[in-house]
C-alpha positions in Angstrom: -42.4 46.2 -13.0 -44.0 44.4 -16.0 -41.4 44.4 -19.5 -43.1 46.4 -22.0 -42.4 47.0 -25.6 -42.9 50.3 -27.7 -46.0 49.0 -28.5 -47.2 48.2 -25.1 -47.2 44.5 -25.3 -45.7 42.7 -22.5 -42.0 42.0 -24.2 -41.5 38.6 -21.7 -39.9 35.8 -23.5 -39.5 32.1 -22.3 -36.5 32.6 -20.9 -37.4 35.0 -18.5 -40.4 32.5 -17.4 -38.5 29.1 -17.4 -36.9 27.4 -14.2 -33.1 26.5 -14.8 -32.2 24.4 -12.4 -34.1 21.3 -13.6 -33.7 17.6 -12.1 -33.0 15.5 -15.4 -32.9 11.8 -16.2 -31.3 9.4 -18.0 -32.8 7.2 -20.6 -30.9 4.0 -19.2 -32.1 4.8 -15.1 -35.1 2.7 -14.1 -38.4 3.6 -13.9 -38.0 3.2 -9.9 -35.1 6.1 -10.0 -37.1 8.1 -11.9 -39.9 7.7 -9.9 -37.3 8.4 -6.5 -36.4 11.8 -8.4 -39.5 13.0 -8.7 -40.6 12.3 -5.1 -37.6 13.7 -3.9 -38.3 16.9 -5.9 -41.8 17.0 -5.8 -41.8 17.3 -9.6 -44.2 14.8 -11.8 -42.3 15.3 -14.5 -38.5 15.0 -15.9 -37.0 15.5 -18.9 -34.7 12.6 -20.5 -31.6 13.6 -21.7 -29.1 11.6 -23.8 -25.6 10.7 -23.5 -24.6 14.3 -25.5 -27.4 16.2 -23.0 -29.4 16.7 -25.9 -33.7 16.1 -24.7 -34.7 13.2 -26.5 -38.3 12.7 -24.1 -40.2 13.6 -20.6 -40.7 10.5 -18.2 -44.2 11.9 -16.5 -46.1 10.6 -13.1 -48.9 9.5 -15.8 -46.5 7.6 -17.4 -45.4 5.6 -14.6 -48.7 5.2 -13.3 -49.4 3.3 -16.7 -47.4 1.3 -16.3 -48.6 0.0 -12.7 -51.8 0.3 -14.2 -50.6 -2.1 -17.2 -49.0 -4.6 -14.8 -51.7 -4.5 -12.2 -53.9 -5.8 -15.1 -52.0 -8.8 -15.2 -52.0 -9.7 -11.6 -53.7 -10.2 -8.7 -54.6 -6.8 -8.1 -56.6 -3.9 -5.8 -58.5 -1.0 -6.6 -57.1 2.4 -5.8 -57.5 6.1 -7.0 -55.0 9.3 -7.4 -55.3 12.8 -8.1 -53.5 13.0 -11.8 -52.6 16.5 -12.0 -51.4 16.2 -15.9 -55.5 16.3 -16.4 -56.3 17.3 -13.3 -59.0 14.9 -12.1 -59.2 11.7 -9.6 -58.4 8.6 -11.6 -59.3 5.5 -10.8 -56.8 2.2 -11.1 -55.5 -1.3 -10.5 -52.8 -1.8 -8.3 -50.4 -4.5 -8.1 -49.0 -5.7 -5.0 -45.4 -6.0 -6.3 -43.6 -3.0 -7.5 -40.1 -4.5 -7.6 -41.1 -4.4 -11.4 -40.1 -0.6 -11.2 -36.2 -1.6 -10.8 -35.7 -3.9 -14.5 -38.2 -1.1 -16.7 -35.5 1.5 -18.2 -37.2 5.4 -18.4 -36.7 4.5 -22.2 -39.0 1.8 -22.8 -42.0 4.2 -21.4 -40.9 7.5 -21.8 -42.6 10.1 -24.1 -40.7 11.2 -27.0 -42.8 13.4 -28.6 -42.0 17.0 -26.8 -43.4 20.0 -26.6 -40.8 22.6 -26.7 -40.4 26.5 -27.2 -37.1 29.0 -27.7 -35.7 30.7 -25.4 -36.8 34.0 -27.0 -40.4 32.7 -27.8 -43.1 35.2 -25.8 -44.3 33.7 -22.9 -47.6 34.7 -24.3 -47.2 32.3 -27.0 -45.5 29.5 -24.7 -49.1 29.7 -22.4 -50.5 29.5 -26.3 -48.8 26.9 -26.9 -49.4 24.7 -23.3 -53.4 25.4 -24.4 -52.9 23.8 -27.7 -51.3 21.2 -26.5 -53.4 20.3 -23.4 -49.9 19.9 -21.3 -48.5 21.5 -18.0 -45.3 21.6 -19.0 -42.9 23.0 -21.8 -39.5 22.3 -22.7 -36.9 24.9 -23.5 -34.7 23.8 -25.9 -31.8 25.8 -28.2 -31.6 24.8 -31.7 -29.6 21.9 -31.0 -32.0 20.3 -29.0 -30.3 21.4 -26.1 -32.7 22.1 -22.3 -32.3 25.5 -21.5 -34.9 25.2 -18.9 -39.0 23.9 -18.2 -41.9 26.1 -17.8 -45.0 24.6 -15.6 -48.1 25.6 -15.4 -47.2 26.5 -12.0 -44.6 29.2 -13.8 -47.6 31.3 -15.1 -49.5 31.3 -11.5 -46.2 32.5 -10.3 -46.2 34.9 -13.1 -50.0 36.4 -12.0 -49.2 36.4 -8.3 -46.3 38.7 -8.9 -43.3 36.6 -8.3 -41.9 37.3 -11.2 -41.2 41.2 -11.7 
């Protein structure tokens, strides 16, 4: 059964929408665990956390593909394509041959740092809001001390309309 407020309005927060149990990285790991991570648990995304566990940036699947795509430029290289779901769309790109390059880049050097982040007690209307403005799949939920609480996906709010989540 849906939460509803006096005034009808679905009373939902971000809490109640976020995943807690989210696979993290370090800002020191290599671009090469970070990629491992995410393969393992078919995530293309992972939050950075610092030393104190406060988020402090998102390592993405786009980002590591720029990378490639960076290096590739500067080698002997192949033509390949991918299905980026961050814009969800078949991109087109140079390959390199050699990955090893993977192992000596730190998540830090190519990392996002600019998040995008709710409360937990924002409405998960205004966290699907806030996705839309931002042209991202995923939020971060952070406390006030910059602490993850959790990550909502895109994938979170087709849960959310298939019913998974009364």
């Amino acid at each position: 059964m849906t939460a509803r407020s006096a005034d009808g309005n679905d009373s939902r927060t971000a809490s109640d929408l976020m995943t807690r149990d989210v696979v993290t990285v370090t800002p020191d790991a290599t671009v090469r665990e970070a990629l491992d991570l995410m393969s393992e648990n078919h995530v293309h995304g992972l939050p950075v956390l610092s030393a104190n566990d406060k988020c402090i940036g998102v390592i993405t699947a786009s980002d590591i593909l720029a990378v490639e795509q960076e290096h590739a430029a500067r080698s002997e290289e192949s033509i390949g394509s991918f299905y980026d779901q961050d814009v969800q769309r078949w991109e087109t790109m140079r390959l390199s041959p050699d990955d090893e390059r993977l192992d000596d880049i730190e998540v830090k050097d190519v990392m996002t740092r600019e998040l995008v982040s709710v409360s937990p007690d924002t409405p998960f209307v205004d966290v699907a809001e806030n996705m839309l403005k931002n042209d991202v799949h995923r939020v971060f939920v952070l406390d006030d001390d910059k602490f993850l609480c959790g990550i909502i996906a895109a994938f979170d709010f087709v849960r959310l309309a298939a019913g998974e989540l009364r």
